[in-house]
C-alpha positions as CSV (number, residue, x, y, z in Angstrom):
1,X,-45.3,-11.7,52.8
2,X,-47.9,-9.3,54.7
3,X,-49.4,-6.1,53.1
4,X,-46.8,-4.6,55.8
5,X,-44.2,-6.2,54.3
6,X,-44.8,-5.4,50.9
7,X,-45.5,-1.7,51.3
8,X,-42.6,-1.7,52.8
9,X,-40.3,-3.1,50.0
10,X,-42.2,-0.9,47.8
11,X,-41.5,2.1,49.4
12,X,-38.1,1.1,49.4
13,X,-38.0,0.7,45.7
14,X,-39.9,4.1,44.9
15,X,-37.0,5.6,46.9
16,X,-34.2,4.4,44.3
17,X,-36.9,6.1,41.3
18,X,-37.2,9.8,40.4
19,X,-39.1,10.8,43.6
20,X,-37.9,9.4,46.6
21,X,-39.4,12.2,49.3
22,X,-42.7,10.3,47.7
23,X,-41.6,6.8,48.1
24,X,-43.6,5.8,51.1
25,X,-47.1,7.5,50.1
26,X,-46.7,6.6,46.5
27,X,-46.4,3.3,47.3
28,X,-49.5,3.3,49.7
29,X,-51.6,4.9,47.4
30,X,-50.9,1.9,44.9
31,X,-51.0,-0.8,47.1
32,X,-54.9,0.6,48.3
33,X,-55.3,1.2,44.7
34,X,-54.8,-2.2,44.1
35,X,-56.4,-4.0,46.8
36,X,-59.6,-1.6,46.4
37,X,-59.3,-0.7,50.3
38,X,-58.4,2.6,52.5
39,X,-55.6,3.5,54.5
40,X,-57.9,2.7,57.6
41,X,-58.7,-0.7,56.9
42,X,-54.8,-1.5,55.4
43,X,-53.9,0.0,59.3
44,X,-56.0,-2.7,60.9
45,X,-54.9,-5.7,58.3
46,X,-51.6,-4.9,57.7
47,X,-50.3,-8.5,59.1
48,X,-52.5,-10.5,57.0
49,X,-50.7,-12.5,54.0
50,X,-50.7,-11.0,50.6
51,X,-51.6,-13.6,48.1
52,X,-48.9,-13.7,45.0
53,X,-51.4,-13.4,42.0
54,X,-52.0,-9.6,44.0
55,X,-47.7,-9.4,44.4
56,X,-47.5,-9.5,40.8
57,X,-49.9,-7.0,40.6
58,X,-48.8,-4.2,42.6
59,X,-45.3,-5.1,41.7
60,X,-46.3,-4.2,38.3
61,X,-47.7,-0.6,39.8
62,X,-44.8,0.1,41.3
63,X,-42.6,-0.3,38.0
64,X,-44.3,1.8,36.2
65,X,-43.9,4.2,38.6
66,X,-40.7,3.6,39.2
67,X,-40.4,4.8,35.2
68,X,-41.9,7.9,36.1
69,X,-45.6,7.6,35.0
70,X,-47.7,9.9,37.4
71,X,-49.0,8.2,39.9
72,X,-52.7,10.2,39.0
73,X,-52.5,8.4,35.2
74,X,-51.7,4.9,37.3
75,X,-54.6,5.0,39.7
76,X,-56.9,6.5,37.1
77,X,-57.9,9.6,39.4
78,X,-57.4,12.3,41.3
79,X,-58.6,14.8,43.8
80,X,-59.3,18.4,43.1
81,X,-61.6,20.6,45.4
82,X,-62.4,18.2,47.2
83,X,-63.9,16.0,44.3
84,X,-62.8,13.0,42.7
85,X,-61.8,13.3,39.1
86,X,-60.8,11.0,36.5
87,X,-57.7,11.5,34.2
88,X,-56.4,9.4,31.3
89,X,-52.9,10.6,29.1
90,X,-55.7,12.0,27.0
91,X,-56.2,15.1,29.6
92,X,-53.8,17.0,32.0
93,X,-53.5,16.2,35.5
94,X,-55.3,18.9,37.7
95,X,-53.2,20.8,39.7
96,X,-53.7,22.5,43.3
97,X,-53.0,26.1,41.7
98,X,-56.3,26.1,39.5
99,X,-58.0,25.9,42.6
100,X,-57.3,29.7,43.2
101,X,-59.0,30.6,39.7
102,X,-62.1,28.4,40.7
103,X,-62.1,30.0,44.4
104,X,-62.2,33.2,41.9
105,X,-65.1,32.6,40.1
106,X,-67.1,31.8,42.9
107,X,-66.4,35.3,44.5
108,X,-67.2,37.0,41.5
109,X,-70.4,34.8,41.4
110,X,-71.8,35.7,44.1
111,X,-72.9,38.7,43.5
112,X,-74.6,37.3,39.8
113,X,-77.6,35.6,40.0
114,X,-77.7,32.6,37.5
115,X,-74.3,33.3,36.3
116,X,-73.0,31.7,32.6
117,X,-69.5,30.1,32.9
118,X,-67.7,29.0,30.1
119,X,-64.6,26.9,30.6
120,X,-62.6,26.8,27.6
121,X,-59.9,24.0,27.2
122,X,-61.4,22.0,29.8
123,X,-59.3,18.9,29.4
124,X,-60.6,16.7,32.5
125,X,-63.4,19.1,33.0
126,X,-62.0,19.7,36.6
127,X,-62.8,24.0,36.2
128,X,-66.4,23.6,34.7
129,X,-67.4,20.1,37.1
130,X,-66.3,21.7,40.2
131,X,-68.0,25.2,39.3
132,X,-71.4,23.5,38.5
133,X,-71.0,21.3,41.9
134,X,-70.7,24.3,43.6
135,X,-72.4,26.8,42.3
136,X,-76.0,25.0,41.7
137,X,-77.6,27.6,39.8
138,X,-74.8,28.4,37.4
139,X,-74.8,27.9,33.3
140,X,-72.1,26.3,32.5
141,X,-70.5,25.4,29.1
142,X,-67.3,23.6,28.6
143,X,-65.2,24.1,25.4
144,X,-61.9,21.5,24.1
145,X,-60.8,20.7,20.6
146,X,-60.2,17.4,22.1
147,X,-62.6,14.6,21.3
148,X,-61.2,12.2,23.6
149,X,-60.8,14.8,26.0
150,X,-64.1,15.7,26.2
151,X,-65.8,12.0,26.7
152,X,-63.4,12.0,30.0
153,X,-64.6,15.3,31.2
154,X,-68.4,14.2,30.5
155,X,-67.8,11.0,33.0
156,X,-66.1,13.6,35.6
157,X,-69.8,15.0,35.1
158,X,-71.6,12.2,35.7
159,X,-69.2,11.0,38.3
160,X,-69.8,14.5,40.2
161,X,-73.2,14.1,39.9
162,X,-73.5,17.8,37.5
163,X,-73.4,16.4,34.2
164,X,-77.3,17.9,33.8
165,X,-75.8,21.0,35.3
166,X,-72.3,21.3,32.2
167,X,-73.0,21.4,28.7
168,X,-69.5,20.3,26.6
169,X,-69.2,21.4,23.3
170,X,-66.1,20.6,20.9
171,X,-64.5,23.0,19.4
172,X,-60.8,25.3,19.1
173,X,-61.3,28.0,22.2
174,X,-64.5,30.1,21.8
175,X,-65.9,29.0,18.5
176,X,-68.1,26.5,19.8
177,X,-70.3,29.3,21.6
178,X,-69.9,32.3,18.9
179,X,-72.9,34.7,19.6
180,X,-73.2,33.6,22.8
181,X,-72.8,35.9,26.0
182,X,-71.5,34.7,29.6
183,X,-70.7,36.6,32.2
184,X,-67.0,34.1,33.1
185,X,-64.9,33.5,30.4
186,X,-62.2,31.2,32.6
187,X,-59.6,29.1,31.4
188,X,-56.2,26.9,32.3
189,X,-54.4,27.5,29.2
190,X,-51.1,26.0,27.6
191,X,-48.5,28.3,28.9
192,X,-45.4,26.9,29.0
193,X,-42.9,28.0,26.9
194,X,-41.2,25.6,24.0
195,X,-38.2,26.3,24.9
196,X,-38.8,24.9,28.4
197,X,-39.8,21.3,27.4
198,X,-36.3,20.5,29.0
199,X,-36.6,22.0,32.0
200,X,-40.0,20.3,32.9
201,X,-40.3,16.9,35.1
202,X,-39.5,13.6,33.7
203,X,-43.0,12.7,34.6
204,X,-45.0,16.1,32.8
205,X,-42.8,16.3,29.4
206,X,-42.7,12.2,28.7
207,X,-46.6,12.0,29.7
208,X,-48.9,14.8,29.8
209,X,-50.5,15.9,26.4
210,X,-48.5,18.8,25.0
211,X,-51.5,20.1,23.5
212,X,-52.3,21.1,26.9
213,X,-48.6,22.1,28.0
214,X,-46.8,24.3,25.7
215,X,-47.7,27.7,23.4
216,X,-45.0,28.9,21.4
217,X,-41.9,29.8,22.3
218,X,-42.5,32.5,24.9
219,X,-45.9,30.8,26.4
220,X,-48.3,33.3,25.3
221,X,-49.7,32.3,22.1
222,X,-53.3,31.2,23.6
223,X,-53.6,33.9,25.8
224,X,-53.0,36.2,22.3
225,X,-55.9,34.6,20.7
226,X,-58.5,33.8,23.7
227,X,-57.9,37.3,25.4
228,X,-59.6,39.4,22.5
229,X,-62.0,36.5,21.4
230,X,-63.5,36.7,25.4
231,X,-64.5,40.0,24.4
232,X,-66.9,39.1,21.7
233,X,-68.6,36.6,24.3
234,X,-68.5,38.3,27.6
235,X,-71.6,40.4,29.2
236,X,-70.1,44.3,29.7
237,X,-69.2,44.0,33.1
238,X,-68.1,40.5,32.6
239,X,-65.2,38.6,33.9
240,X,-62.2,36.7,32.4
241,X,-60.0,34.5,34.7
242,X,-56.6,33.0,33.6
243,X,-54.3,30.6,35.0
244,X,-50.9,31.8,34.2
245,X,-47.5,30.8,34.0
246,X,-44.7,31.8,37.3
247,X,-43.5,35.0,35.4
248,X,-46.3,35.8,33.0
249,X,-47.3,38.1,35.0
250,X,-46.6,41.5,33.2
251,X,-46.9,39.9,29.9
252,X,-50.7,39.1,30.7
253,X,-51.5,42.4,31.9
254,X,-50.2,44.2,28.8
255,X,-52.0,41.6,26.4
256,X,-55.5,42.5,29.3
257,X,-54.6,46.4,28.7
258,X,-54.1,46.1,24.9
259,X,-56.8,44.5,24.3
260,X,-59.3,46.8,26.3
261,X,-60.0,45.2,29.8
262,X,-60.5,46.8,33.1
263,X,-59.5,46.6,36.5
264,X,-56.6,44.1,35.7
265,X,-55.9,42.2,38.8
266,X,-54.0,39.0,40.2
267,X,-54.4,36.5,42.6
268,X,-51.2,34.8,44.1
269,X,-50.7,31.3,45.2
270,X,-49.3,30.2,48.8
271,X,-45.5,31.3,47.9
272,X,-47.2,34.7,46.4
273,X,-46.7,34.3,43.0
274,X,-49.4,35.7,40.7
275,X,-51.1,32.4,39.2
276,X,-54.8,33.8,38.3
277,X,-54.8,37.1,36.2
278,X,-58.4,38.5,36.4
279,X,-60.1,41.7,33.6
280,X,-63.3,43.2,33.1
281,X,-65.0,43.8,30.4
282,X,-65.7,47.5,30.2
């Protein structure tokens, strides 16, 4: 059979699996995953016979996706800001919506010369890498309790040529950098409710680390403890920018009021739904 030929049968075996509107690019992105090519040179080669040592392979892919493993977790990467990334089960799976907290930051920034970041829970590292690419003159530190987590974010350093640019520190939220000061306290919390674990995607709840997923049963039970801790770390005049939940939105302002913070403000995705909740330190 030719590459044509088999990207065609596994397209039309992703679209019998959980995600059939992704069938065709799922199974593209595995079959160039597996012959270490790109979609151009596939285009131009797509008649040429694919050996059946390389069948096996890709037909192993495709199984596991057909079981629902994320694609990202198969291919052992993904994109985010434009930068590659890579992710294990040991970290969440960027998403396109943390973008808006790091297009944030980089506002704030620019009116902060040699600005510290800290990005606390930084799983992948995919916050504090992309900051650092980008901003060249920032500080930034990068917090997780995860061990494991933390060795994957350092390569995403490395890979992103800004590991001498991130400092990663291991540790439960802001402990690691008590006594510290930053002027960005950012973070992509767990904030997903408990009692959602059955409404979530096949692919999320059976292989995503719920340490990064869920906080309590109404969400909120990081943002209750890293809210007042950013205080003790952030300059006066100082930032904190949260990722939050669909409809968190009123339930992070109050926790932001209560707790002291200052022009409160949120930044909406594409559909308009608040996704990055944003207070200053007064």
């Amino acid at each position: 059979m030719t590459l044509d030929e088999w990207l065609r049968q596994g397209t039309a075996q992703l679209a019998a699996g959980p995600h059939p509107e992704r069938a065709r690019r799922d199974a593209e992105a595995l079959l160039l995953h597996h012959i270490s090519r790109n979609r151009a040179w596939m285009l131009a080669h797509g008649n040429e016979e694919f050996g059946s040592c390389s069948a096996l392979g890709y037909a192993a892919l495709l199984d596991r996706r057909q079981r629902g493993e994320p694609i990202q977790y198969i291919i052992g990467e993904t994109e985010f800001y434009g930068l590659s990334f890579k992710v294990t089960p040991a970290v969440l799976i960027p998403r396109p919506e943390t973008e808006h907290s790091v297009e944030k930051i980089i506002e704030l920034c620019r009116a902060i010369e040699n600005p510290r970041i800290v990005d606390v829970g930084t799983g992948s590292g995919a916050i504090a890498v992309t900051l650092a690419h980008t901003l060249q003159q920032a500080q930034v530190t990068a917090t997780d309790f995860s061990a494991e987590a933390l060795v994957i974010a350092k390569q995403n350093a490395e890979k992103n040529n800004a590991s001498d640019r991130v400092r990663f520190l291991e540790g439960d939220l802001l402990a690691p950098v008590r006594g510290e000061h930053f002027e960005i306290v950012v973070s992509n919390p767990p904030y997903i409710s408990t009692d959602d674990r059955g409404t979530l995607d096949v692919e999320v709840r059976n292989h995503e680390p719920h340490t990064a997923l869920f906080a309590g049963p109404d969400g909120l039970a990081i943002y209750r403890r890293l809210i007042p801790q950013a205080l003790q770390v952030l300059v006066p005049g100082g930032h904190i920018v949260l990722e939050i939940g669909y409809d968190q939105r009123d339930a992070v302002h109050d926790l932001l009021a209560a707790s002291g913070y200052t022009n409160v403000e949120f930044v909406p995705d594409l559909q308009g739904i608040a996704r990055v909740a944003v207070g200053q330190h007064p």
